[in-house]
C-alpha beads as a LAMMPS data file, in Angstrom:
LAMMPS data file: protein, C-alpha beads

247 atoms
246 bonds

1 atom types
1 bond types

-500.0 500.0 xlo xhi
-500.0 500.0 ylo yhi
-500.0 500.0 zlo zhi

Masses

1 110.0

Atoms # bond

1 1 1 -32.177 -370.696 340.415
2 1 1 -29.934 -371.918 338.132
3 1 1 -32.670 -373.280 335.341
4 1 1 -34.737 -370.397 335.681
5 1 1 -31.366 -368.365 334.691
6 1 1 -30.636 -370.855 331.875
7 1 1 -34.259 -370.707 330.574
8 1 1 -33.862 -366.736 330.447
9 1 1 -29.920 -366.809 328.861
10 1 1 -32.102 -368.948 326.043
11 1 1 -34.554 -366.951 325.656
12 1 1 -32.392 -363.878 324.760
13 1 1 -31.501 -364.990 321.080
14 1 1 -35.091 -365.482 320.170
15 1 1 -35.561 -362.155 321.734
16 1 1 -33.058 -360.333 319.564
17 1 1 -33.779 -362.332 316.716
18 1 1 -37.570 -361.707 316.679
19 1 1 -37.275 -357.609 317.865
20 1 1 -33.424 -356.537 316.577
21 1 1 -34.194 -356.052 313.262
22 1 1 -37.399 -353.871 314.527
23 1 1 -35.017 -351.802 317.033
24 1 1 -32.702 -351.154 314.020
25 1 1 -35.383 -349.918 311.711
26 1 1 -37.174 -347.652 314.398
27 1 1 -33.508 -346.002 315.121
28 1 1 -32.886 -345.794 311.438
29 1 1 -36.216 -343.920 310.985
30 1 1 -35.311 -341.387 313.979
31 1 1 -32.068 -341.020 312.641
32 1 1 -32.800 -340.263 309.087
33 1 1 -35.296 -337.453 309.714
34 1 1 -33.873 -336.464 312.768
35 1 1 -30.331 -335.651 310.395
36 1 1 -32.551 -334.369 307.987
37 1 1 -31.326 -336.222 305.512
38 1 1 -34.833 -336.591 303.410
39 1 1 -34.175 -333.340 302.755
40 1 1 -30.913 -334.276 300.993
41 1 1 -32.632 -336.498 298.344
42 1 1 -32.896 -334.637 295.264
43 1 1 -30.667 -333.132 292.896
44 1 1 -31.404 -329.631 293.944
45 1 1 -30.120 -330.367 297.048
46 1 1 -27.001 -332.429 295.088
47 1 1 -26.578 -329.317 292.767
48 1 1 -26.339 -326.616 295.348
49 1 1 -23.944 -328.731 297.429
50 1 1 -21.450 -329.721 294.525
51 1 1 -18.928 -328.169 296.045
52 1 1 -18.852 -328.854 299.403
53 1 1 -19.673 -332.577 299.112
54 1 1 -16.854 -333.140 296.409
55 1 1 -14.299 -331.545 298.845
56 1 1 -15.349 -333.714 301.316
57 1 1 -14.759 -336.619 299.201
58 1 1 -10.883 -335.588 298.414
59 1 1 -10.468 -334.482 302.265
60 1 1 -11.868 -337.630 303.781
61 1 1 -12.653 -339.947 301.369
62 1 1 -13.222 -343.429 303.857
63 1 1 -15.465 -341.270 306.138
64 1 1 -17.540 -340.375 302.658
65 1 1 -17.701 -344.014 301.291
66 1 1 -18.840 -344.891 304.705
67 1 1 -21.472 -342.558 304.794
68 1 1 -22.829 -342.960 301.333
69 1 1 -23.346 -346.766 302.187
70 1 1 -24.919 -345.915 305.453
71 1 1 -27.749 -343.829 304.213
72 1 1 -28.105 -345.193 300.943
73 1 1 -29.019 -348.492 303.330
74 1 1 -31.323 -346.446 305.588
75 1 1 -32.731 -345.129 302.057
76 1 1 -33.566 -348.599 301.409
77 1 1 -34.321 -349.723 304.298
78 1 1 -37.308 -347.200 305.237
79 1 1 -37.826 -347.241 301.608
80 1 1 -38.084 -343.815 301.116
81 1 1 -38.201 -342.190 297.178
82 1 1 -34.608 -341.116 296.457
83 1 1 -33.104 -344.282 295.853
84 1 1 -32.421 -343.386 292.327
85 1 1 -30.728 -339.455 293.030
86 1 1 -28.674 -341.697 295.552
87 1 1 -26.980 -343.905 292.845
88 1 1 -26.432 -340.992 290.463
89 1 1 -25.139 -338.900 293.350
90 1 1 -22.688 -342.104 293.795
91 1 1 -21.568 -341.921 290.364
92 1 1 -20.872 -338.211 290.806
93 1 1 -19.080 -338.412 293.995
94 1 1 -17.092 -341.652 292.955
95 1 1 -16.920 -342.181 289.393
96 1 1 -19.021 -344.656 287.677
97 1 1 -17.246 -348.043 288.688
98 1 1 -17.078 -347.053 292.589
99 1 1 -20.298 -345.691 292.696
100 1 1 -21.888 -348.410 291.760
101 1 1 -20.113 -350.752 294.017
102 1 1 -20.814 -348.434 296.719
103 1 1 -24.806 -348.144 295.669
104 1 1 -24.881 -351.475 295.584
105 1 1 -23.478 -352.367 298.605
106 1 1 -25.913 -349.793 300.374
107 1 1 -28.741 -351.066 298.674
108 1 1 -27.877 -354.718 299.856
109 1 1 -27.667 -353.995 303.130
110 1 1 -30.787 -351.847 303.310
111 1 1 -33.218 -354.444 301.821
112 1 1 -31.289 -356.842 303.914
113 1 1 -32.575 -355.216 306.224
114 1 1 -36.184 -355.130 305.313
115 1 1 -35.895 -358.996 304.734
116 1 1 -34.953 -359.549 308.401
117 1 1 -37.246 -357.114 309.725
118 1 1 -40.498 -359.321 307.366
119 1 1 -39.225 -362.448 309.810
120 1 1 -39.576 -360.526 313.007
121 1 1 -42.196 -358.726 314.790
122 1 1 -42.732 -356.612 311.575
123 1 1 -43.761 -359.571 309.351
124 1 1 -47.619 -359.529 309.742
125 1 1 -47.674 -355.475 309.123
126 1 1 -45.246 -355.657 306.360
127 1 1 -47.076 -358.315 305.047
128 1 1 -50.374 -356.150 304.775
129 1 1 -48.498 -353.694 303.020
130 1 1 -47.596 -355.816 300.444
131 1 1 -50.782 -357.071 299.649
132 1 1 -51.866 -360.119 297.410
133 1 1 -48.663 -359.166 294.796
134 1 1 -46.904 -361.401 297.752
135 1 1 -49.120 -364.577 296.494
136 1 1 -48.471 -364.126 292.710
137 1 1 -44.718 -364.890 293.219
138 1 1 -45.016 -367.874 295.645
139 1 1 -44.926 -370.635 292.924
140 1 1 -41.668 -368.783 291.292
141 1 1 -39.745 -368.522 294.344
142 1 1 -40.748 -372.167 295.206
143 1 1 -39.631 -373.239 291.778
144 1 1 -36.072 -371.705 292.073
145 1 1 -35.381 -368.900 294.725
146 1 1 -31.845 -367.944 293.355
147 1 1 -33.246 -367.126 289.693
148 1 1 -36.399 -366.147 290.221
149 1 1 -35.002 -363.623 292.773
150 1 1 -32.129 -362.381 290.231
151 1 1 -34.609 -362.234 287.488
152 1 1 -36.750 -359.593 289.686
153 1 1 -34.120 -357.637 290.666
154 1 1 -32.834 -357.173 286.519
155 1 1 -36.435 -356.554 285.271
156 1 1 -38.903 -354.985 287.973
157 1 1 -41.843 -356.170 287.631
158 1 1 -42.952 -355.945 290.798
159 1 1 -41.652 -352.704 293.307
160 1 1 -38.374 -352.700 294.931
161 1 1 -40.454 -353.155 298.269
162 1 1 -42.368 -355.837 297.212
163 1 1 -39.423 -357.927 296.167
164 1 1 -37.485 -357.282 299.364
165 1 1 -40.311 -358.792 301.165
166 1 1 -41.510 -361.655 299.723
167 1 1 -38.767 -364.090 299.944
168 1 1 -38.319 -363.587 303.776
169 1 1 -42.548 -365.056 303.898
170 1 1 -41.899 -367.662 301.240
171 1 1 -38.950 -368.982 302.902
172 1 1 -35.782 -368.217 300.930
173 1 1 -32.663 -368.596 302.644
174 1 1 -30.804 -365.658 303.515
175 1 1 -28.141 -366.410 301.712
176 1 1 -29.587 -366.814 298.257
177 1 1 -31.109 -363.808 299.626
178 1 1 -28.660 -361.445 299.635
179 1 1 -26.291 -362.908 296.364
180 1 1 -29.723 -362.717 294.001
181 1 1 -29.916 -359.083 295.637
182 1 1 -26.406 -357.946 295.285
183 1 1 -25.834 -359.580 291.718
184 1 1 -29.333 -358.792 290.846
185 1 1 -28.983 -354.821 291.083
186 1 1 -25.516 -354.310 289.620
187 1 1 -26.551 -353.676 285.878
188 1 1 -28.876 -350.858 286.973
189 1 1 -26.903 -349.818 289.431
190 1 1 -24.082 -348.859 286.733
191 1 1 -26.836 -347.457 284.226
192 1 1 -27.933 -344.644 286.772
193 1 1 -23.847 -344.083 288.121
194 1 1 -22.898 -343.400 284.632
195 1 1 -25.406 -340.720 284.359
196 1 1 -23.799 -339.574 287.814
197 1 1 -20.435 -339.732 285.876
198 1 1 -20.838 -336.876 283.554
199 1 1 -23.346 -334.719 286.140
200 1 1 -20.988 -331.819 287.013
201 1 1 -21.398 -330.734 283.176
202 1 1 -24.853 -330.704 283.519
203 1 1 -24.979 -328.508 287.210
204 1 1 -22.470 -326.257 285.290
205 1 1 -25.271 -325.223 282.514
206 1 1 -27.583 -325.365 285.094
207 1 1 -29.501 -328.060 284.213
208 1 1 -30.541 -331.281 285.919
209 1 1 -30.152 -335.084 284.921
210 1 1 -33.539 -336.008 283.041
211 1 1 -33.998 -339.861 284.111
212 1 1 -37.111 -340.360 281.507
213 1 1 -34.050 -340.692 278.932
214 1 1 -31.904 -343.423 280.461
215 1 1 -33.727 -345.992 279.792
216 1 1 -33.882 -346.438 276.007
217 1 1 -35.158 -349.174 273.674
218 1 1 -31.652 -350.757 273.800
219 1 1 -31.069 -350.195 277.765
220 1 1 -34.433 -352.185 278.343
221 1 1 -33.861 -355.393 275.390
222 1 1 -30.551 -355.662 277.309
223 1 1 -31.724 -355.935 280.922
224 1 1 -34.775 -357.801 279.276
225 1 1 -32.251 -360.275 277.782
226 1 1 -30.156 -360.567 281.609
227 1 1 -33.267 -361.547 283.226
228 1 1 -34.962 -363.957 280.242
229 1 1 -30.738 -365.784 281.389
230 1 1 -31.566 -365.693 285.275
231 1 1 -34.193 -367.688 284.184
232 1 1 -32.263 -370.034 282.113
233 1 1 -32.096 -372.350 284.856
234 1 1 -35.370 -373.031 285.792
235 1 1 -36.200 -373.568 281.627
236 1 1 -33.310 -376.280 281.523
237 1 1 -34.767 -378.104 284.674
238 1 1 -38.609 -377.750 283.052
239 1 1 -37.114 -379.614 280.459
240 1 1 -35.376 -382.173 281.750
241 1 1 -38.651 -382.878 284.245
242 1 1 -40.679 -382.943 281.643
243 1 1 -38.204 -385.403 278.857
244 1 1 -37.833 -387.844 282.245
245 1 1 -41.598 -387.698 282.480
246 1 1 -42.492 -388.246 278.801
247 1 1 -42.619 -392.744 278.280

Bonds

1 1 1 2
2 1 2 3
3 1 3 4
4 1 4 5
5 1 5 6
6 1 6 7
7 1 7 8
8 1 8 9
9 1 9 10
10 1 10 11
11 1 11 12
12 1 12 13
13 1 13 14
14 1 14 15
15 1 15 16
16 1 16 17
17 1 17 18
18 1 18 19
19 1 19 20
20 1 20 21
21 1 21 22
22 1 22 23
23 1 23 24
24 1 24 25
25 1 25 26
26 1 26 27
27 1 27 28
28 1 28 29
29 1 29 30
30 1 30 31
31 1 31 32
32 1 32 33
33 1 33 34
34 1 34 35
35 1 35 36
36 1 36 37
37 1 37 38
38 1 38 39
39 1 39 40
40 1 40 41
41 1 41 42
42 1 42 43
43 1 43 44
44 1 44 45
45 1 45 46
46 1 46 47
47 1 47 48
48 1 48 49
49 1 49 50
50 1 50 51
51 1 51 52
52 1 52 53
53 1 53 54
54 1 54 55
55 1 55 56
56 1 56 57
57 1 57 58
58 1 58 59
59 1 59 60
60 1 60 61
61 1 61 62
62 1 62 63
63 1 63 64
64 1 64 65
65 1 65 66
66 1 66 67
67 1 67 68
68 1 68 69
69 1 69 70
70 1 70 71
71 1 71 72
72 1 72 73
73 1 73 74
74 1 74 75
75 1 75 76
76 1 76 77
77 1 77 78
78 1 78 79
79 1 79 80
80 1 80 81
81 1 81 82
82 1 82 83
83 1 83 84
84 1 84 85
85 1 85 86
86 1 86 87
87 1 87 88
88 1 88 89
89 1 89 90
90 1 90 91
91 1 91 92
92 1 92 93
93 1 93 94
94 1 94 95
95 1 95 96
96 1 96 97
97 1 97 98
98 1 98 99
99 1 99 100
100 1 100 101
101 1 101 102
102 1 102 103
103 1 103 104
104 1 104 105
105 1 105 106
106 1 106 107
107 1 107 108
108 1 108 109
109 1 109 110
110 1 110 111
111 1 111 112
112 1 112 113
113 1 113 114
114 1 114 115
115 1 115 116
116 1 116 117
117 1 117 118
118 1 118 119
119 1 119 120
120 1 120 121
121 1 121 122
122 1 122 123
123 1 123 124
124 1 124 125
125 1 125 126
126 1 126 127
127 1 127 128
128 1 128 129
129 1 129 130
130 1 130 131
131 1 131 132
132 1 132 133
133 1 133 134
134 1 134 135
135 1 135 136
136 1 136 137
137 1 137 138
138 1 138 139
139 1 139 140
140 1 140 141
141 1 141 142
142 1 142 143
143 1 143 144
144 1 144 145
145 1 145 146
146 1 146 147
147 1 147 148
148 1 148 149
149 1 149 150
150 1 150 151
151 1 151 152
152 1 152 153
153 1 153 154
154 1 154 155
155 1 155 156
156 1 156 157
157 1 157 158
158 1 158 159
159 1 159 160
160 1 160 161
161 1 161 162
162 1 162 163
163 1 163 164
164 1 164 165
165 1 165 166
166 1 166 167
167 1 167 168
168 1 168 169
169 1 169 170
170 1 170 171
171 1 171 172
172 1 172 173
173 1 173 174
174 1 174 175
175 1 175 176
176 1 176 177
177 1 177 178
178 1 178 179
179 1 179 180
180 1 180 181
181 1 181 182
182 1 182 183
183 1 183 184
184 1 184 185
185 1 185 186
186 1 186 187
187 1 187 188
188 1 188 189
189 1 189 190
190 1 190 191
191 1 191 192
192 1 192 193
193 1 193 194
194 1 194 195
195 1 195 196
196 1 196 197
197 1 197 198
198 1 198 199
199 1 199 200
200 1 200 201
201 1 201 202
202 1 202 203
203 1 203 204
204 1 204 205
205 1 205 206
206 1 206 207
207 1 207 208
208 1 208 209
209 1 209 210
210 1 210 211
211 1 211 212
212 1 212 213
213 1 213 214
214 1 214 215
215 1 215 216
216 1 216 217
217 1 217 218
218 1 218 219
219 1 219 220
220 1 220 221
221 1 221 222
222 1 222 223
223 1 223 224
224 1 224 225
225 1 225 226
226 1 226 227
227 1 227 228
228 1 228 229
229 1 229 230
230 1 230 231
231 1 231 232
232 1 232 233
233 1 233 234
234 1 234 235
235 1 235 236
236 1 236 237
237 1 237 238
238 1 238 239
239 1 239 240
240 1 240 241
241 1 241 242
242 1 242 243
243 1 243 244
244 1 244 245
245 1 245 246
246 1 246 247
């Protein structure tokens, strides 16, 4: 009686390990259309709620940080389109410093998340939906996870999705994980909250943010440059392999 109990008690973590990520996502997914909240994600939605949603801000500003990060993770998480209005909306809401750190904190989280969930009982189906772009990045992550991760996350090559994914089947520590994310996303992050920043002028003419013009010649060379120095790292220990190899 008392093996068969001990057998069960170790059992459990496996248990929650392999399905708790999938319980989260399937009560994320209820809860996000169930709220309604899809319907949230767009700056019509942002514009015709100014108001309201910047009152709630100075009234209860905790309860609205908390918030933002929770469905900015769910966002990212089901990855649903509206990631983008999300991190503008944080700059609007927050200012262009906060904002980010609150976008970026969501977005952690959320693909997080995703990376746990592509380790459990979701990995063979999320797997399939990645497709073969899942093979082309094997030899980089293998190389060096930390700055081949960061280096992804500053220039996307590859889909958000994609690059949540892939490290949880190739293996990368969780750890590296999450720091590659959450550095990774920062510079973009601030790009899109500074729009945010100055987005009451633009509901006041009536207008709405045009993202086709953030990202201009110099935006891109500099986020270009960040990632060419993610990879900085895995150049320097090319080099070295290859002096120590030459006679």
């Amino acid at each position: 009686m008392t093996d068969s109990h001990s057998g069960e008690s170790a059992k459990r973590p496996g248990v929650l390990r392999r399905f708790g990520p999938l319980a989260l996502l399937v009560l994320a997914i209820a809860a996000f259309f169930a709220f309604g909240l899809d319907d949230w994600l767009s700056f019509r939605a942002i514009r015709d709620n100014r108001d309201a949603l910047q009152a709630f801000v100075a009234e209860r500003e905790v309860l609205a940080v908390i918030t933002f990060i929770a469905l900015y993770a769910t966002a990212t998480a089901l990855s649903v389109p509206g990631a983008t209005v999300l991190t503008v909306t944080g700059g609007f809401l927050f200012g262009n410093i906060f904002g980010t750190v609150w976008a970026v904190i969501g977005a952690t989280i959320g693909a997080t998340l995703v990376f746990l969930a592509a380790r459990s009982a979701l990995g063979d189906a999320l797997r399939r939906r990645a497709g073969g772009r899942v093979k082309r990045l094997e030899d980089g992550f293998r190389e060096n996870a930390f700055s081949y991760l960061l280096f992804l996350r500053l220039v996307p090559v590859f889909p958000f999705f994609v690059v949540n994914l892939a490290p949880a089947f190739l293996g990368v520590p969780l750890r590296t994980y999450v720091a590659a994310t959450f550095i990774g996303i920062i510079p973009g992050g601030f790009v899109y909250a500074q729009v945010g920043h100055g987005l009451d002028s633009i509901f006041r003419a009536g207008g709405e943010p045009d993202l086709g013009d953030i990202f201009t010649t110099d935006v891109i060379l500099a986020f270009a440059g960040l990632g060419l120095l993610a990879l900085l790292p895995v150049a320097v220990r090319r080099f070295r392999a290859r002096s120590r190899a030459e006679p």
